[in-house]
N, C-alpha and C positions, 0 to 999 in steps of 0.2 A: 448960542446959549443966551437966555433971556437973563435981565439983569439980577430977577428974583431968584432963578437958580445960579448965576453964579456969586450971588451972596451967599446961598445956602452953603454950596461945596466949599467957600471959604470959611464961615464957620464951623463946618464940619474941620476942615484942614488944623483950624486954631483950635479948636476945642481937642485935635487928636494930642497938635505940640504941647496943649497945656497938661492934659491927663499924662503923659511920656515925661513930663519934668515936672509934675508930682508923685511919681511913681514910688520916692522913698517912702511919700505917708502914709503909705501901708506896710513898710518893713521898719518902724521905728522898733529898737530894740526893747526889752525890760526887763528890770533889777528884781528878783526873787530871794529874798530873805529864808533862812532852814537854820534850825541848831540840827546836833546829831542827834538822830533815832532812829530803831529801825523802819519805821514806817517812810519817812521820810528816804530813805536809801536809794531804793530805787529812782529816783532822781539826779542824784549824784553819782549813782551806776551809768546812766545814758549818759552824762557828764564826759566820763573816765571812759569811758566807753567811743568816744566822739559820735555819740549818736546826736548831739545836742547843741546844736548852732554853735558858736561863742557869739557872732555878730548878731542874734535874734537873744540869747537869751544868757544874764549874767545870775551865776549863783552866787550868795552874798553867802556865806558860810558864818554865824552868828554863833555865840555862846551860849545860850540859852535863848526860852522862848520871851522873856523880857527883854533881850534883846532885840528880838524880830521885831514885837510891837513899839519898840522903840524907833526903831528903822521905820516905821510905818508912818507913825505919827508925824514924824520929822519928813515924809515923802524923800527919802532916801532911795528906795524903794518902790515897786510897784504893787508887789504881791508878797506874801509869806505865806509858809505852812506853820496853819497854829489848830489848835483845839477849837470846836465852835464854843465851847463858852469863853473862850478867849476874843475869841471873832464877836460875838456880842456885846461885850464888855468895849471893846474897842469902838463898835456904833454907839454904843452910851454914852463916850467919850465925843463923841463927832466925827470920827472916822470912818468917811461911808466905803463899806466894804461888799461885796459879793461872794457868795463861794462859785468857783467853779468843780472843781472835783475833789473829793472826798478819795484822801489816801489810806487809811485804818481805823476798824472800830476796835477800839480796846476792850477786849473779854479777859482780863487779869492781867494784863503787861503792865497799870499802872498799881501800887501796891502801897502800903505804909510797912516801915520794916524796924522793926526795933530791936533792943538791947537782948541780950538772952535771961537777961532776968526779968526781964517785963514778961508773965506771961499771959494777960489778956488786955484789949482793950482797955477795960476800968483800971488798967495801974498803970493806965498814963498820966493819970492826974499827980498834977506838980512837977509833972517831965518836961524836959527840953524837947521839942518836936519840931525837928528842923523842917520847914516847906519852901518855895519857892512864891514871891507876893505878885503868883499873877491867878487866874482865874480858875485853872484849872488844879492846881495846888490847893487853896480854896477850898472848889466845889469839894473835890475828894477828903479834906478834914472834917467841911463840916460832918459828910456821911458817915466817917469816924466818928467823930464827937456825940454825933446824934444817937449810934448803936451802943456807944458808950456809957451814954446818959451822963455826960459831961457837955459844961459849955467853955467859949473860948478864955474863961476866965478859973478855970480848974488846969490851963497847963501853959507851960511858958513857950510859947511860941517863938522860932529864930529864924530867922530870912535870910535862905541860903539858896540859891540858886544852881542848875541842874552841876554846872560845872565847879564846882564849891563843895559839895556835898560828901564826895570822898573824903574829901580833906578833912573837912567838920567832924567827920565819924572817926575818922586816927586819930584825930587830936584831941576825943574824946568833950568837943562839943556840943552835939545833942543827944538824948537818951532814945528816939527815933526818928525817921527822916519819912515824908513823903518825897516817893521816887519812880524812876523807871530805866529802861535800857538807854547806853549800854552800863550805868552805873550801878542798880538793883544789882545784877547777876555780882558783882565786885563784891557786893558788901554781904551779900548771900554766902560767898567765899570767905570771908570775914567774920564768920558767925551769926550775922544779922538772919531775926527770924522773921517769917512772915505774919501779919495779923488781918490784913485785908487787903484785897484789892478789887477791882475795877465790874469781876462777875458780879460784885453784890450792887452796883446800881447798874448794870445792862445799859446800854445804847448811850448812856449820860457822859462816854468822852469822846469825839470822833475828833479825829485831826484831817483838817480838810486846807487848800487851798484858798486863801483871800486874796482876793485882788479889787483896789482901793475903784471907784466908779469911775473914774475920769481915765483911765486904762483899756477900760472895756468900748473903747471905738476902734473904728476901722484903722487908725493908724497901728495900731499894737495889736490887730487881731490877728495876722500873719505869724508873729511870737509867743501868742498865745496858745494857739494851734498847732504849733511846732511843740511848743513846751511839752504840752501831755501828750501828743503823738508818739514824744520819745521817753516820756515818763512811762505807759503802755508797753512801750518793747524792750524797754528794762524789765517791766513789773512781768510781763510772758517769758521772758529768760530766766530770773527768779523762779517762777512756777516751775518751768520745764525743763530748768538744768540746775537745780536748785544749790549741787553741791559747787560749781564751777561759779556761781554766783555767791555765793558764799566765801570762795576763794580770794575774789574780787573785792569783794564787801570788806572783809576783813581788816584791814589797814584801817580805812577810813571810819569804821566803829569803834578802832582800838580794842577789838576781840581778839582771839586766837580763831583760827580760821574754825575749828572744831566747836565754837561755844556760837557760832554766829546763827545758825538755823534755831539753836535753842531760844535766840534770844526773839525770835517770831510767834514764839507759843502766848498764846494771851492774846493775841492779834490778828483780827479777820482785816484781809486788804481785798477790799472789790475790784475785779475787773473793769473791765469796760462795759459791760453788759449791766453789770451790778450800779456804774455810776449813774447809768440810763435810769435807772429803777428808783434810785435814789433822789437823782435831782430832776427827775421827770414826772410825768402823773399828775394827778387833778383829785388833793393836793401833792406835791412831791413830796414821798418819804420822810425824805431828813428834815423836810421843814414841819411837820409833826415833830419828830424828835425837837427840834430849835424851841417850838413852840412848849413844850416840857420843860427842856432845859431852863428855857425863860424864866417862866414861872417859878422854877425851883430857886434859880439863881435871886429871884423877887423875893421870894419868903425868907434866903437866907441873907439876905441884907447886901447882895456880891451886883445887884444892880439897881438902878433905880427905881424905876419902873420896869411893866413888863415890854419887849422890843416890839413894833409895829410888823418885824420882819419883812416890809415890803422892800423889794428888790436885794431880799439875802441871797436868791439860789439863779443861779444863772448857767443854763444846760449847754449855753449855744458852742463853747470853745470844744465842747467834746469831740473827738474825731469822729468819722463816718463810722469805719471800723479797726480794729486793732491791728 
């Protein structure tokens, strides 16, 4: 053997030992931030399910979605499910974020729900309107205020957050709340009526997956692609044994197992095929939508400018197939 090849085969030998004892930095785990909702569910389903590493992937189970971006901010965290105008608000802030999959578009799940003597929009004015002070709470008053022909200075605004809001309404705190599952169906139970929700601005809430940009490398992509692989085969059990997943569900939404499919109604959740469609194409889907949202969120004073949106959508964690 000549001296140049048996240099070669020795570097070949070292380069094999050093890849074989780097081999954890591609299985480094990561931290996912979720309050409860149904959209989010299926998630916590492959959880409970032990479809879902615990060594690749840690569910952070948060109070609300101020608290997820809290958890972000502070890099507790790697990822959360929040709203994309939540997800934009937080790159406003400096938080570089990605979506990778998009878990529900809201067609009426989120709602404002008021007093039973309120009966339209226009007699909110000088009302207690309970919301939550993040983005998506927000977006959805001002569309209220706007249909209303009211502005933020016609009604007493209270900042109550998702897990708060029961409370605020027994204790006869605000005169209505902007809300959603599983606490809407509760207060709907309670007499609260309905006056708007989420059909009348179409495509303007989607709750998707963020995950902060220093994540999105090889070391955590192994986690990442476990994550939604097993998000996928909860979200296909859900579909196709809908009542036995519902069963499941239950507990962890604080429903009765019989109110838990109701509380999906208002809620489109894209498959795998649907997330191709979405975060994929030239331009992809949702980042049209993003680019709305932007804008709307500009004119309503909830950002500062409008987002660059370069490197919002990022298709690659997707799995091959379901």
């Amino acid at each position: 053997m000549s001296r140049r090849q048996f240099m070669a085969c020795a570097s070949g030998v070292a380069l094999a030992q050093a890849l074989a004892g780097c081999e954890w930095l591609g299985n480094t785990p990561v931290a996912i931030a979720a309050h409860i909702w149904p959209g989010y569910e299926p998630m916590f389903l492959a959880q409970t399910e032990g479809w879902l590493d615990a060594s690749l992937v840690q569910l952070v189970e948060a109070s609300s979605a101020t608290e997820s971006m809290q958890r972000l901010v502070t890099g507790g965290v790697q990822g959360a499910a929040l709203t994309l105008d939540e997800v934009l608000k937080a790159r406003a802030g400096g938080v570089p974020l990605s979506v990778v999959m998009v878990f529900d578009i809201s067609a009426g799940a989120d709602m404002l729900l008021a007093r039973a003597g309120i009966k339209n929009l226009a007699d909110l004015k000088g009302r207690r309107v309970g919301v939550e002070q993040g983005a998506v709470g927000s977006l959805m008053l001002s569309h209220v205020l706007r249909d209303a022909k009211l502005t933020k200075h016609d009604i007493e605004p209270v900042a109550v957050t998702i897990d708060k809001q029961l409370d605020a309404w027994t204790r006869n705190q605000v005169d209505a709340v902007v809300t959603y599952e599983p606490v809407s169906s509760k207060l709907l139970q309670r007499g609260a009526v309905k006056l708007y929700d989420s059909r009348q601005i179409p495509d303007a809430i989607v709750d998707v997956l963020a995950v902060r940009s220093e994540a999105l490398d090889y070391r955590h992509a192994t986690a990442l692609r476990h994550l939604l692989a097993a998000y996928f085969r909860a979200h296909h059990h859900v579909h196709s044994n809908p009542h036995d997943a519902a069963y499941r569900m239950a507990g962890h939404l604080g429903l009765p197992e019989g109110d838990v499919l109701a509380a999906y109604q208002g809620l489109l959740l894209p498959d795998l095929a649907s997330n191709r469609r979405l975060l994929s194409g030239r331009p992809p889907r949702l980042l049209t939508t993003a680019r709305a949202v932007s804008a709307l969120m500009v004119e309503e004073g909830l950002l500062p400018r409008q987002d660059t949106l370069t490197t919002l959508i990022n298709a690659d964690y997707l799995p091959y197939a379901a």
